[in-house]
C-alpha positions as CSV (number, residue, x, y, z in Angstrom):
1,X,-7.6,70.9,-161.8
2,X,-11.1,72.0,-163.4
3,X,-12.5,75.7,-163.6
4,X,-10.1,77.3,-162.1
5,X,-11.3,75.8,-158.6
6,X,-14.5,76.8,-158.8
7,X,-17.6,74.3,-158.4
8,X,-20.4,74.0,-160.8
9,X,-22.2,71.9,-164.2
10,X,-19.8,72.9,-167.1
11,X,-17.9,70.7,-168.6
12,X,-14.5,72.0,-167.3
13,X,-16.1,72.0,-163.6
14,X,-16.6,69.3,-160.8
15,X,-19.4,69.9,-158.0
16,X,-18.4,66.9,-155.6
17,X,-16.2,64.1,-157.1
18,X,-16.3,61.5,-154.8
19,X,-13.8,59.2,-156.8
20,X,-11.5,58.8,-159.0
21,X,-9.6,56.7,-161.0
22,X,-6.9,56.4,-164.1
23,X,-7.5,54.2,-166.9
24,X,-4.2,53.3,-168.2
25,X,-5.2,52.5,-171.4
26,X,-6.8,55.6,-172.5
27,X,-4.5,57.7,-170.3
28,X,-7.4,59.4,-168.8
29,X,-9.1,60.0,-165.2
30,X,-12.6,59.5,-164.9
31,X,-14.2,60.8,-162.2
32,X,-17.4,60.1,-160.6
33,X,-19.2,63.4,-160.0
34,X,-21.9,62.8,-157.2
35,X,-23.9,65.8,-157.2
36,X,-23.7,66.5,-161.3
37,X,-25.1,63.0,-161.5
38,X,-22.5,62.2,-164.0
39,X,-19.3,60.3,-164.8
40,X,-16.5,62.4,-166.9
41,X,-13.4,61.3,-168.0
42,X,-10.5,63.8,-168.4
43,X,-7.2,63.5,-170.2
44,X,-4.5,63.3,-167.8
45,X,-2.3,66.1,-169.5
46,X,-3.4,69.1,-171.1
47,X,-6.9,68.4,-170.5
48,X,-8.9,71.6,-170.7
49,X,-12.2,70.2,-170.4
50,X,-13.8,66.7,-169.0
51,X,-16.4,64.6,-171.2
52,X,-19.2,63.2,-169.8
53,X,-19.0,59.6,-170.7
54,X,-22.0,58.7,-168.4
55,X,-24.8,61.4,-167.6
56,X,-28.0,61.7,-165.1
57,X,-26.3,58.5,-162.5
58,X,-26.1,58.1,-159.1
59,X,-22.5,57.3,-158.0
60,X,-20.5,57.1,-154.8
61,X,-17.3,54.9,-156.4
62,X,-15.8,53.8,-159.7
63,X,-13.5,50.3,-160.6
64,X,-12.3,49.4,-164.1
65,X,-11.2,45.7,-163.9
66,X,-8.3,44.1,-166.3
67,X,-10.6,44.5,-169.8
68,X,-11.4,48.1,-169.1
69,X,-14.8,47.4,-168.1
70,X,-16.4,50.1,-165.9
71,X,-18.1,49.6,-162.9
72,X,-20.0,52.1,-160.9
73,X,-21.6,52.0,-157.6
């Protein structure tokens, strides 16, 4: 999916996501990125490169209730 499977801090690389989940509104994923301390969210077609929509968190899970509220824990 991201850097041609390689791990690291770029914006088209993961280190260890350890969830994930699609917001149907924006058509994106976002994915919690444990060790990056970050939460990126990535097109879900034809997406080159993720955005960091949160940066320097701590996160182990993601939920986005029915107003597109994110929650992170």
């Amino acid at each position: 999916m991201t850097g041609g499977n390689e791990v690291g801090c770029r914006p088209d690389q993961l280190i260890s996501p350890k969830d994930v989940i699609i917001d149907k509104d924006r058509d994106t994923l976002i994915i919690c990125d444990s060790i990056n301390k970050r939460i990126v969210q990535w097109p879900r077609r034809n997406g080159k490169n993720g955005e960091t929509i949160i940066s320097n968190v701590g996160c182990c899970g993601l939920a986005i209730d029915d107003n597109g509220s994110l929650y992170i824990v």
